[in-house]
C-alpha positions as CSV (number, residue, x, y, z in Angstrom):
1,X,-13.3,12.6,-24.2
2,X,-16.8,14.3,-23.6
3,X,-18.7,14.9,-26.8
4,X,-19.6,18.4,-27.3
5,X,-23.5,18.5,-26.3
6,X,-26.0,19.5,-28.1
7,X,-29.4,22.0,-28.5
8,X,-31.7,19.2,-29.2
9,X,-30.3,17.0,-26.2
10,X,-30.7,19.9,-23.8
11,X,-34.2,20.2,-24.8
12,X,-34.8,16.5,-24.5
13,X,-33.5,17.0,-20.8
14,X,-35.7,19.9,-20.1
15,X,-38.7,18.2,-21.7
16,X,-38.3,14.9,-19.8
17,X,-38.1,17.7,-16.5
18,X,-41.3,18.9,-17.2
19,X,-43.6,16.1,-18.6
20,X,-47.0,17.2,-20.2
21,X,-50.4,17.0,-18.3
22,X,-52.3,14.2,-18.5
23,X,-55.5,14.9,-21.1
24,X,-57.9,16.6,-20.1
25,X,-56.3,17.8,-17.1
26,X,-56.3,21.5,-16.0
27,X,-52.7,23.0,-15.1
28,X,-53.3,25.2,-11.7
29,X,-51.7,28.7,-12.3
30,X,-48.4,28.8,-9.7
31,X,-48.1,31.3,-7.2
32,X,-47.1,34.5,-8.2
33,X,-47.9,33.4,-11.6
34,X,-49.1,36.7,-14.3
35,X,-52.6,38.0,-13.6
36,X,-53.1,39.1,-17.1
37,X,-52.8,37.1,-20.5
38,X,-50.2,40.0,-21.7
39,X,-48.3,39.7,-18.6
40,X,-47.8,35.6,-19.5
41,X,-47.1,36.4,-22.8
42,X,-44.2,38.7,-21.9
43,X,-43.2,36.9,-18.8
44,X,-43.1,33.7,-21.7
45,X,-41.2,35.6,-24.2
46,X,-38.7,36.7,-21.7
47,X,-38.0,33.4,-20.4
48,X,-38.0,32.0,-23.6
49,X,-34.9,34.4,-24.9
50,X,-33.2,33.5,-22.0
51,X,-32.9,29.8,-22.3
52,X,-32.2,30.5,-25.6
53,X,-29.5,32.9,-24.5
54,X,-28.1,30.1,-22.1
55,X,-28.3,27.2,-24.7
56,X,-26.2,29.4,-27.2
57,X,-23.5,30.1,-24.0
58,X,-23.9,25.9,-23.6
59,X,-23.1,25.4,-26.8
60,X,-20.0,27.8,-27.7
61,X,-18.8,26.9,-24.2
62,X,-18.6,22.9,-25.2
63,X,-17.3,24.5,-29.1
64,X,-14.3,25.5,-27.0
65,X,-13.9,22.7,-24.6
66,X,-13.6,20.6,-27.7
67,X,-11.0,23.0,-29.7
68,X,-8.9,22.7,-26.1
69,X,-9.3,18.6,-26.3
70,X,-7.9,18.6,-30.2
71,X,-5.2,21.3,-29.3
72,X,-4.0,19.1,-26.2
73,X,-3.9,15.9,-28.2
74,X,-1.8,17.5,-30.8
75,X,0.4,18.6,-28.4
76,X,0.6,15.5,-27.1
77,X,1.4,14.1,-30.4
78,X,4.2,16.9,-31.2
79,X,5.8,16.2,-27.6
80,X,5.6,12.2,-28.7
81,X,7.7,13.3,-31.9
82,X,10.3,15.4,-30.4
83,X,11.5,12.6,-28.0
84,X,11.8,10.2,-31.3
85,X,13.8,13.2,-33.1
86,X,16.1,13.1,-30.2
87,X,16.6,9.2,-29.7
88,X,18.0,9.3,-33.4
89,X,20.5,11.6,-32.5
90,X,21.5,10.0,-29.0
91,X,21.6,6.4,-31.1
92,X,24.3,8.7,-33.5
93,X,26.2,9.6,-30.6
94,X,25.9,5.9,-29.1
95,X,28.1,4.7,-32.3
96,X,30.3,7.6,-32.2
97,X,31.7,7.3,-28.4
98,X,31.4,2.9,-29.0
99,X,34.2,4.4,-32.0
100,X,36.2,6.1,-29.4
101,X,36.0,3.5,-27.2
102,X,37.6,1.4,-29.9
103,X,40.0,4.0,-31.4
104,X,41.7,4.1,-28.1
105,X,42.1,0.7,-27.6
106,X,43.9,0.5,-30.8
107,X,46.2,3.7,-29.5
108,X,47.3,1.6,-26.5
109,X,48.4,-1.5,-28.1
110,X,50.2,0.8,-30.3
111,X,51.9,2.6,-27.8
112,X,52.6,-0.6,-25.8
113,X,54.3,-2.3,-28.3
114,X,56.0,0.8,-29.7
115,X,57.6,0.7,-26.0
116,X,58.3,-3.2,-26.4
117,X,61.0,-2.0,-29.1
118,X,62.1,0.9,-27.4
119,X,63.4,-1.2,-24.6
120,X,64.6,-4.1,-26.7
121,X,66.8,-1.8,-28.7
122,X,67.8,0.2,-25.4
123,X,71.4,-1.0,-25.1
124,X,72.3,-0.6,-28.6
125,X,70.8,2.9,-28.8
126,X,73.8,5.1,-27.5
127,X,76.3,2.9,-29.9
128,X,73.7,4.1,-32.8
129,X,74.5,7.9,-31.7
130,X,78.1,7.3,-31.4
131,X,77.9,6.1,-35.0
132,X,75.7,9.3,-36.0
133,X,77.9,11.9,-34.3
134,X,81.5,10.0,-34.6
135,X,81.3,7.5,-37.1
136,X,85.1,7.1,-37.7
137,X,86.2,7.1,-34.6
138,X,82.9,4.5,-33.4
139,X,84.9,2.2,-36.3
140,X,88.2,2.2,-35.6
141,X,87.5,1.6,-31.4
142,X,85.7,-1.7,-32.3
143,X,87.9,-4.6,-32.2
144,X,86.6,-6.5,-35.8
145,X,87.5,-6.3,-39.5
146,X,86.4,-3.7,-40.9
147,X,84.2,-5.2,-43.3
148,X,82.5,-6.9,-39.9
149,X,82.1,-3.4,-38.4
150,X,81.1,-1.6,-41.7
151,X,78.2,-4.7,-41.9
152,X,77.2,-4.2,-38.2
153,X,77.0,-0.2,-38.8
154,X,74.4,-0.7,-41.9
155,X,72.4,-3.2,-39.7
156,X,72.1,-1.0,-36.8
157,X,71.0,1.7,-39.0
158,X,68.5,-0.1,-40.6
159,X,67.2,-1.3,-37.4
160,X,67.2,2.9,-36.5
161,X,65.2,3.6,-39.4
162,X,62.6,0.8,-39.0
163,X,62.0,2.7,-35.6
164,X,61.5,5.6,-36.5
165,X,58.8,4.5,-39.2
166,X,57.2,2.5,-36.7
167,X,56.9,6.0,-34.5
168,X,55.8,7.6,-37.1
169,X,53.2,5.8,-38.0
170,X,52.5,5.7,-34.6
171,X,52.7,9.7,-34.4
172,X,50.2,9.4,-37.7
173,X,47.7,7.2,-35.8
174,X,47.5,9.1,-32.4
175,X,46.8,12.2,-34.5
176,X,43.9,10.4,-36.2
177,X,42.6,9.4,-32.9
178,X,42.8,12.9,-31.4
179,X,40.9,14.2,-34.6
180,X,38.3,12.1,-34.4
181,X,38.1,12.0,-30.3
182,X,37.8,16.2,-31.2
183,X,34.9,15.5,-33.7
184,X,33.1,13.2,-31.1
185,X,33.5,15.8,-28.5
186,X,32.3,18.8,-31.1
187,X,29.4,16.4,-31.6
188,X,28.8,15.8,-27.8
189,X,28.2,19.5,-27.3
190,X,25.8,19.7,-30.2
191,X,23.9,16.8,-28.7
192,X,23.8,18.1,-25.3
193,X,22.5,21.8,-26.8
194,X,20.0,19.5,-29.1
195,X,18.6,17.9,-25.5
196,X,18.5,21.4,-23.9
197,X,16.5,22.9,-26.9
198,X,14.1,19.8,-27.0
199,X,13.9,20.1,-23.2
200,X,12.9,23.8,-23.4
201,X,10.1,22.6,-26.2
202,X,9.1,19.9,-24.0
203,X,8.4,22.2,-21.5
204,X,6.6,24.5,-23.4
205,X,4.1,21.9,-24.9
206,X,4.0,20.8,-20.6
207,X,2.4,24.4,-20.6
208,X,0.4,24.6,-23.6
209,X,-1.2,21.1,-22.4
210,X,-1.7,22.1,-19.6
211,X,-3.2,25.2,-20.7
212,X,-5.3,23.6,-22.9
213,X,-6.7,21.1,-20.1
214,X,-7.6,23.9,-18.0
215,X,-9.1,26.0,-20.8
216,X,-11.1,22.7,-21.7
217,X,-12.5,22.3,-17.6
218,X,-13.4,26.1,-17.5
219,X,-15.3,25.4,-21.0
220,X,-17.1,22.1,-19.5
221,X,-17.6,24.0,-16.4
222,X,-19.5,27.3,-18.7
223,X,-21.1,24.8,-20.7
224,X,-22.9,22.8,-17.7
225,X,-23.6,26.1,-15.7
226,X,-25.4,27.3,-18.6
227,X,-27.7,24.2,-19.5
228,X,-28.2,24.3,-15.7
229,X,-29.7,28.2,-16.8
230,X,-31.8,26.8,-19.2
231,X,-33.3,24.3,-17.0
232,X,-34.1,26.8,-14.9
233,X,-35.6,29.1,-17.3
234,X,-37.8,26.7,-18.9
235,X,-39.4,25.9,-15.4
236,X,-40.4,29.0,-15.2
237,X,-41.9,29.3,-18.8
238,X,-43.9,26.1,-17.5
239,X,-46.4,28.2,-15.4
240,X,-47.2,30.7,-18.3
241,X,-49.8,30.2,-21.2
242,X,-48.9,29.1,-24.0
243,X,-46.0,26.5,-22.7
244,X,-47.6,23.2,-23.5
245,X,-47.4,24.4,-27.2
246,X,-44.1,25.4,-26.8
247,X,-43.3,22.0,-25.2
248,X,-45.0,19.8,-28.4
249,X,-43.0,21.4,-30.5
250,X,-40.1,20.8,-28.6
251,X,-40.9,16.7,-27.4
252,X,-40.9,16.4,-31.6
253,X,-37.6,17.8,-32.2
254,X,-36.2,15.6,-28.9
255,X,-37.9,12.4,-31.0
256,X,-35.7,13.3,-33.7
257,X,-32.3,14.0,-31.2
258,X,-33.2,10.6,-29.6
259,X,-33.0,9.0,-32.8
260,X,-29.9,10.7,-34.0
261,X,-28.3,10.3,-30.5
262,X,-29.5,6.1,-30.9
263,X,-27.6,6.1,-34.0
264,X,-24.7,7.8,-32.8
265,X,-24.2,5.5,-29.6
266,X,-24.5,2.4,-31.7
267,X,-21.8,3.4,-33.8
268,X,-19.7,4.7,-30.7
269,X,-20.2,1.1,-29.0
270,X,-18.9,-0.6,-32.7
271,X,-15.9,1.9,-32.5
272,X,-15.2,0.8,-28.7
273,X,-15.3,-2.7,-29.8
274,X,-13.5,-2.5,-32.4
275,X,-11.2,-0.8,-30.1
276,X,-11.4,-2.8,-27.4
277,X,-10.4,-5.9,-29.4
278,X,-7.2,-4.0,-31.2
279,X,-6.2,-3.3,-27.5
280,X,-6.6,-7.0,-26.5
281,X,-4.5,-7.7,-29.6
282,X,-1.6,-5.3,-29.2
283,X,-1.4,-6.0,-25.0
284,X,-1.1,-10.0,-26.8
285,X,1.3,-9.4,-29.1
286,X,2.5,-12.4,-31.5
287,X,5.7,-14.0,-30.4
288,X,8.3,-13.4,-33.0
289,X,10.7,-16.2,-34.8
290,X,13.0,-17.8,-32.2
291,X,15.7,-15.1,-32.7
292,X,15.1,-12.1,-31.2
293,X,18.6,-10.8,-31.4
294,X,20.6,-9.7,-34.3
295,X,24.1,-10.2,-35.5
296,X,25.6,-7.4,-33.4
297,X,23.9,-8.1,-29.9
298,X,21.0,-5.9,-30.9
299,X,17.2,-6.3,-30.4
300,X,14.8,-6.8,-34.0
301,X,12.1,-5.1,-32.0
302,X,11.7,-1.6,-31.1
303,X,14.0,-1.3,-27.8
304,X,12.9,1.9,-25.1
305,X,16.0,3.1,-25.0
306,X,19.7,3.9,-28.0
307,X,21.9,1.3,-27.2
308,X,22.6,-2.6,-26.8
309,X,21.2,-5.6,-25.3
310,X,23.5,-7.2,-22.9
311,X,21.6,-9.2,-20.8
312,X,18.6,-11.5,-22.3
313,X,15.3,-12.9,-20.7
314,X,15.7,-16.1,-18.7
315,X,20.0,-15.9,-18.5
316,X,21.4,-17.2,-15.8
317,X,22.1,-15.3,-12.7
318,X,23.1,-15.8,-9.0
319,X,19.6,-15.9,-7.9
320,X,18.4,-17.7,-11.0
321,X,16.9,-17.2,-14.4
322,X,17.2,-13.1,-15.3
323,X,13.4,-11.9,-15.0
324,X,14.3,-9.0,-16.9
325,X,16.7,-7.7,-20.0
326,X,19.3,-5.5,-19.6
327,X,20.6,-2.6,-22.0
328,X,23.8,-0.7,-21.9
329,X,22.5,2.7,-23.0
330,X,24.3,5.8,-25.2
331,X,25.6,8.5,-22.7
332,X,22.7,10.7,-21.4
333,X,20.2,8.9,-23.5
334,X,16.1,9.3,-23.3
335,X,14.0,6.5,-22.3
336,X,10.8,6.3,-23.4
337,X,7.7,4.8,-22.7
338,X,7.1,1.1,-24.6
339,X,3.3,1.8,-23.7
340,X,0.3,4.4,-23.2
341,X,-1.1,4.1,-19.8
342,X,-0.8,5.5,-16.2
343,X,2.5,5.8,-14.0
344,X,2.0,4.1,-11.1
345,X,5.5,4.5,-9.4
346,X,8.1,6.9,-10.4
347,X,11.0,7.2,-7.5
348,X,14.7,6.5,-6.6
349,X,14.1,2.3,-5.2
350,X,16.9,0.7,-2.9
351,X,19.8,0.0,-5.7
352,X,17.9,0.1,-8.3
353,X,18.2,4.0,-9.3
354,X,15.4,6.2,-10.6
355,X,12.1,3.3,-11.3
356,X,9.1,4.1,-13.1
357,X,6.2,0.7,-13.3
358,X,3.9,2.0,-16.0
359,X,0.5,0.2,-16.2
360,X,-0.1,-0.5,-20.0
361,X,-3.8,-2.1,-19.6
362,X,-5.0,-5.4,-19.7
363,X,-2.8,-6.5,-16.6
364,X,0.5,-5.7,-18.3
365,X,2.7,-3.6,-16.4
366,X,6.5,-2.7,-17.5
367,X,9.1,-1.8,-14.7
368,X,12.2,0.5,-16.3
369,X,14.5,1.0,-13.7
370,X,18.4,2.5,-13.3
371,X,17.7,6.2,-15.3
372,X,19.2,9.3,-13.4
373,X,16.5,11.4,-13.7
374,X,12.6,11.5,-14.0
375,X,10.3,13.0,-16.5
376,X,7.2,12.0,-15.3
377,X,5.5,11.6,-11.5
378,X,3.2,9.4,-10.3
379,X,-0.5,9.7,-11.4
380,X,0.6,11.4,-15.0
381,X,-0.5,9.7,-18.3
382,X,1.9,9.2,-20.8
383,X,1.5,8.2,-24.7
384,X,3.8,5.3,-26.3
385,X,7.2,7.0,-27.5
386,X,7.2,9.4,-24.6
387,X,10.2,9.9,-22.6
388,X,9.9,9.3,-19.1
389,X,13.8,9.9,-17.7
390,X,17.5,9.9,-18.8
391,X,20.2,7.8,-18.4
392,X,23.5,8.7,-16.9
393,X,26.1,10.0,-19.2
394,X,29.2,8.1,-20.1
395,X,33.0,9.1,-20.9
396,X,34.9,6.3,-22.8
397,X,38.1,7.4,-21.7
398,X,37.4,7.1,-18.2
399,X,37.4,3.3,-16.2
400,X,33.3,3.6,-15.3
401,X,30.7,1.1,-16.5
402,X,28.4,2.6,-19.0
403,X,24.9,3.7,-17.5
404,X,22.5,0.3,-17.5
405,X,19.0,0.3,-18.2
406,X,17.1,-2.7,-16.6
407,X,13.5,-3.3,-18.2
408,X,10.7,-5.9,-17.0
409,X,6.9,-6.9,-18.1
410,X,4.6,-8.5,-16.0
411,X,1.5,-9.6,-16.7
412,X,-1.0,-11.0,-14.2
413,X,1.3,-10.0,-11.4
414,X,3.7,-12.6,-13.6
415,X,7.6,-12.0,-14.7
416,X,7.4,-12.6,-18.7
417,X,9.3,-11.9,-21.8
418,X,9.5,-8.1,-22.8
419,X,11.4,-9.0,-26.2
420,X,7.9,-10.2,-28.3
421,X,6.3,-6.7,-26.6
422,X,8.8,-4.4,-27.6
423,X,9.4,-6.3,-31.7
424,X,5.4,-5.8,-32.2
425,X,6.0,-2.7,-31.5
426,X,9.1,-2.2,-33.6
């Protein structure tokens, strides 16, 4: 960012425009230049108010251009927000539909082995409803004792009643399911509102950035147009009387700017080393214990995307070691950017789905690929947290795969390990 320029640094420029005669030398009145002493002293007067008018324009000019930078980089941070508010609640409904998943797994080994009984009691069924409509008659057509046929009636019923607390239960647990598959889907509409209201904010804070940027240009633009006007102004007051005064006056308050500008550079270049080397520390990041996984399958470091790691660094595939990891996503989830930098590529590649390769500095480069839909283009910057696209959704009922996000780094044109990135990050 520009830093907002200064009354004494314009007057440094305009003195070191217009350098002082030599001593003893006699300035040569310009062409056109005041006859009388009365004329230079208005002629210098007027010139004088209006570099002063155009220094005063410079300076609220650059006022604003800053106010526009600080209001864009809020922005910027509130937009960076947002997406995190909405990855907790796609990481909620990520365990919710993993629960349906499961809940109607259970449902169909119920119902499967509740039809397992049904047909092993098939051929004893109608004699059970003989016995309930006719049991008297059922007894007396059977050729046993009646002791043996009283005994066989109890058994039968008792086998009847097991079945119908087995149904019953089942009856209890598909009922359970269906509540809770009614709850998921009450909180898949929420979500999907949530990620239309956070895409409307998003896209008003697109505007109000990009608002802002332009309100900052048009500020930068006043702001150089009118130290331009001052230049101009005080070559003119250089052919009056009176200016070599003016310009004393004005070379010992640039000796003091120089100093103060001196000062402020050295501590700008410690800030941009200091910088510099946090950046080459981050873009190294420490490699974390040998375990990058926990119990569940999950990543300890802060993963781009809600959902689970399926597929590791170096696994084994057809074509050899895996240079990437793979996660199996929530439905419609947000990805977001594990870096600040530059997009370099964001487009639909062969069968790879929507790809974005984001350069992060330092030679590191991360390559997300398989999203649905792009939030960013080509030639945008993005800040670390930002979402850049959406994954596909996801019904558990249905047969489909789950949406698959595939994520690589490189570094030095290299394939390497994003897990270490992505846990000093977490």
């Amino acid at each position: 960012m520009r830093s907002r320029p200064s009354a004494s640094l314009l007057l440094i420029l305009l003195a070191a425009a217009s350098p002082p005669d030599a001593p003893g030398s006699a300035r040569k009145p310009a062409a056109g230049a005041p006859a009388t002493e009365e004329q230079a002293r208005q002629a210098l007067e007027s010139a004088e108010a209006s570099q002063k008018a155009a220094l005063a324009a410079a300076r609220q000019a650059a006022a604003a251009a800053e106010e526009a930078a600080r209001k864009r980089a809020l922005l910027t941070a509130q937009r960076v927000k947002a997406s995190e508010q909405l990855r907790l609640a796609e990481t909620a409904i990520e365990e919710m539909a993993l629960r349906l998943d499961q809940l109607g797994q259970e449902r169909a080994r119920e119902e499967a082995a509740l039809t397992a009984r049904a047909r092993a009691f098939a051929p004893v069924l109608p004699l059970l409803e003989r016995l309930s409509l006719y049991p008297a008659e059922t007894l007396l057509a059977v050729p046993a004792s009646p002791e043996d046929a009283l005994r066989g009636v109890l058994v039968l019923q008792g086998v009847a009643k097991d079945i119908e607390r087995q149904a019953a239960a089942l009856r209890a647990e598909q009922a359970r399911v269906e509540k809770i598959s009614a709850e998921i889907a009450a909180q898949n509409a929420a979500l999907k509102m949530a990620e239309a209201q956070q895409e409307e904010d998003a896209a008003l804070l697109d505007r109000e950035i990009e608002a802002a940027s332009e309100s900052e240009a048009k500020s930068r633009s006043e702001a150089a147009a009118a130290t331009t006007a001052a230049a101009r102004e005080a070559a003119q007051a250089r052919t009056l009387q009176g200016v070599i005064a003016s310009l004393q006056a004005a070379a010992a308050r640039a000796a003091e700017a120089a100093r103060e500008a001196a000062a402020r550079r050295s501590e700008a270049a410690r800030q941009a080393e200091v910088a510099r080397e946090e950046k080459v520390s981050l873009a190294r990041p420490p490699v974390p214990a040998p375990s990058t996984l926990s119990a569940n399958g999950a990543p300890v470091g802060g993963a781009p995307v809600a959902g689970v790691l399926v597929s590791a660094y170096g696994a084994p595939t057809p074509a050899g070691p895996a240079n990437g990891i793979r996660y199996q996503t929530a439905p419609g989830a947000h990805v977001l950017a594990p870096c600040s930098g530059m997009v370099e590529f964001a487009a639909p590649f062969r069968s790879y789905g929507q790809l974005v390769i984001l350069d992060c500095g330092n030679d590191y480069r991360f390559v997300l690929a398989g999203m649905t839909k792009l939030l960013v283009s080509a030639g945008s910057s993005v800040s670390a947290g930002e979402a850049v696209g959406v994954m596909a959704g996801w019904d558990p009922d249905s047969k489909a795969s789950r949406p698959t996000l595939y994520l690589e780094l490189h570094h030095g044109g290299q394939a390497v390990n994003p897990l270490p990135w992505l846990h000093a990050r977490g």
